[in-house]
C-alpha angles and dihedrals in degrees: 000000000000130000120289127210138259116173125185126220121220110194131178141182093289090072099077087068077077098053126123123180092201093059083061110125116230099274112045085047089071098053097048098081094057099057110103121171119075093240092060090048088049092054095039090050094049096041094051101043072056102045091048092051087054099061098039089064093052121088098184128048105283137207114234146191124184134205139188131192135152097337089316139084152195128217124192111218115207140166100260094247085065128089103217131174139196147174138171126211130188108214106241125149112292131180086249099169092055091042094045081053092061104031109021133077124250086257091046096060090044089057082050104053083041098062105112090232152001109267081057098047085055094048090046084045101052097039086050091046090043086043088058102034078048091060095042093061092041096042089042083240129167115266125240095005100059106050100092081061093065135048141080124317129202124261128185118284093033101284129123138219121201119264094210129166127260116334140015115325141193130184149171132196121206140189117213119199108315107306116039129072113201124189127178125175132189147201108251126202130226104284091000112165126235110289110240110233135210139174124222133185130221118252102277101013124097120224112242117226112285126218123195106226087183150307128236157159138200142158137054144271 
């Protein structure tokens, strides 16, 4: 079997120079008259320009998985026999310690007490959090009581393995520019080979630089 493709969709505030109310599908037809502030229409605008691109470029029913955060937003492209998940975050001050206390494991909060400074403890904090909103939307969990259930767990030598639902996961965590955390997580066959990811920008919108925070895989069939 070769490798398959998951692409991943960047998209800013330019993009709702691409919206159009009448490419809605159905349902989110219905809900757009009900968005008021001016922060939610942002983010509506931006995700489903997005979301309608997306499906535009694909020729084949897709998977896929959307994300808002800040006027931008991130899609997960996936071959529709695959449960994929994904979910954008824009580093800002958090209480960390009080929200790794409700959604994170014991071995969680103590990677996070043990980042060497601050800017580091955000980044470990928001690709744990995307990494578990990620798994809700892909395992069909309960948000927010499942996402302590879910996340990464320590192995020797430092390193970490996913602790994903049901099933056989992979996932990646990203850091875009300066300012964004990406996660998106997959369900993985038996003897699957690795996805081959890409990342894609909206028309009109510039990919930030994208660094890789890690790559992993856990679980069983």
């Amino acid at each position: 079997m070769g490798n398959w493709e998951l692409a991943l969709w960047w998209a800013c505030t330019a993009a709702t120079e691409e919206y159009r109310p009448q490419a809605l599908s159905p349902e989110d037809a219905r809900r757009a008259p009900a968005i008021r502030s001016a922060k939610a229409l942002l983010d509506w605008r931006v995700s489903r320009a997005l979301l309608q691109s997306v499906r535009t470029a694909g020729a084949t029913p897709q998977a896929l998985s959307l994300s808002h955060s800040g006027g931008h937003a991130l899609c997960a492209q996936a071959p529709a026999d695959r449960a994929v998940g994904a979910d954008l975050e824009r580093i800002r001050p958090r209480d960390i310690h009080a929200l790794a206390a409700w959604v994170c494991s014991a071995a969680e909060q103590a990677w996070l007490r043990d980042a060497a400074s601050l800017p580091l403890r955000q980044t470990r904090f928001y690709l744990l959090w995307t990494l578990k909103e990620a798994f809700i939307k892909a395992a069909g969990l309960d948000f927010p009581a499942d996402m302590a259930s879910v996340g990464l767990a320590p192995l020797p030598l430092g390193e970490w393995t996913l602790r994903p639902p049901a099933g056989r996961w992979q996932a990646g965590g990203w850091q875009l520019g300066d300012e964004w955390v990406a996660a998106a997580v997959w369900r993985a066959n038996q003897d699957d080979p690795p996805a081959r990811l890409h990342w894609r920008a909206a028309a009109g919108c510039e990919l930030p630089a994208v660094q890789l925070l890690g790559q992993w895989e856990g679980g069983a069939e």
